[in-house]
N, C-alpha and C positions, 0 to 999 in steps of 0.2 A: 497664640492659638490655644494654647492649655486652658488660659481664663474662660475663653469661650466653652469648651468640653467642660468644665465644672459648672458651668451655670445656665447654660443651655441646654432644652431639649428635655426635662426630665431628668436631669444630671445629679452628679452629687450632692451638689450645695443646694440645690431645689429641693431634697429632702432631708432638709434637715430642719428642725425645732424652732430653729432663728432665722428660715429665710429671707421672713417681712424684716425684718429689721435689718438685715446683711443689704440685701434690698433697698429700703429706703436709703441707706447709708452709702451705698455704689451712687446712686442717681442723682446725692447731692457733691459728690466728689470732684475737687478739681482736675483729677486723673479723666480724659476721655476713656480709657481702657477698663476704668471702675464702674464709669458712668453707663457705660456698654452693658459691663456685666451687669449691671445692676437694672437694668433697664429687660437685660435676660430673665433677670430673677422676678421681675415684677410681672412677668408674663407667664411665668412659672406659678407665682402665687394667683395671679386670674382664674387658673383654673382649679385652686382648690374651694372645698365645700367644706359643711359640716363646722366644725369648732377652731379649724385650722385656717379658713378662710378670713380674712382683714373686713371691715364691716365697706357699707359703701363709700362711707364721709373718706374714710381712707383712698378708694379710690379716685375718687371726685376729687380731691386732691391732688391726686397724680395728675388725673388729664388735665387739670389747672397749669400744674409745673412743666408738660409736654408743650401746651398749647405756647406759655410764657417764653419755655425755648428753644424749642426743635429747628427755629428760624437762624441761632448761633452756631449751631452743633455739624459737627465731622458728619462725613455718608454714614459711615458705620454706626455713630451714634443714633444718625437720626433715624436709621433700619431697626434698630433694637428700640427704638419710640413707638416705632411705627406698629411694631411688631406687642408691644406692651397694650400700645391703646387698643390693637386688636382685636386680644384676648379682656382686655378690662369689659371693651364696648358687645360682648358675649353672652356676661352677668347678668345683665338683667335690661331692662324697658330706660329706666332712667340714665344708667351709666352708658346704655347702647347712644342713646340721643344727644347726651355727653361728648362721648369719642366721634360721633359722625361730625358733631360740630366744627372740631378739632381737624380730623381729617379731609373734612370739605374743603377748607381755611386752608391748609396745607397743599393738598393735590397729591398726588401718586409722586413716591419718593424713588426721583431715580436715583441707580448708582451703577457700579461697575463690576463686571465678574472678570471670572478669569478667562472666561469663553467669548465675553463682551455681547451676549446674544441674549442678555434679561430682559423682562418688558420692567417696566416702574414697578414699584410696589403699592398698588392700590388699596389702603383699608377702606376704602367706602364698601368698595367691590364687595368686600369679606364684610363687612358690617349690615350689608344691605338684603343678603342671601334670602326667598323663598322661606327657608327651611331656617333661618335665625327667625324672622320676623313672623311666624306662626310658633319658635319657641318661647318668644319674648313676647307673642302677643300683641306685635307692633304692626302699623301697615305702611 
């Protein structure tokens, strides 16, 4: 539970200097639990801008390595995938077209709460939004 409060949400390890790299290095991890966070942190770094931000190829990358294995992966990994190409497919026109690909492929990732009353998690849904697709300029 700890790992997740450090790397989710805006958390600690999200601000710090070396997230893309803390990052990349969780997602390539045998550990599910690193893979997780690491999949946290990559959605953490989606939302930065400016000098701080990872360029696209970087991205474009990742939704490569999601696509190759979110089909292998624990619920919980594959929610912090899910949750990564989200925020990646956000960025901009081409990474958005990117992740829809991905998430199409995929479907709404179910899983299980503690209430048992979630719907799937859909990123098209998030990906396809009104209000993304007039900011990315896509139709």
């Amino acid at each position: 539970m700890l790992a997740h409060v450090f790397a989710f949400c805006d958390a600690t390890l999200a601000k710090t200097s070396f997230v893309v790299e803390l990052a990349n290095r969780g997602v390539r991890s045998d550990d599910p639990v690193r893979r997780d966070c690491g999949y946290g942190l990559l959605y953490e770094a989606s939302k930065f801008s400016g000098k701080r931000a990872p360029d696209e190829a970087f991205f474009l990358a990742c939704v490569k390595r999601i696509a190759d294995t979110i089909g292998t992966e624990s619920e919980k990994v594959r929610l912090a995938m899910g949750t990564a190409l989200m925020g990646i497919g956000k960025r901009s026109a081409v990474l958005n077209q990117a992740a829809l690909k991905v998430a199409r492929a995929v479907g709404p990732i179910e899983f299980t709460s503690a209430s048992g009353k979630c719907e799937p998690f859909d990123v098209v849904k998030h990906l396809t939004t009104d209000l993304l697709k007039k900011k990315l300029g896509v139709r």
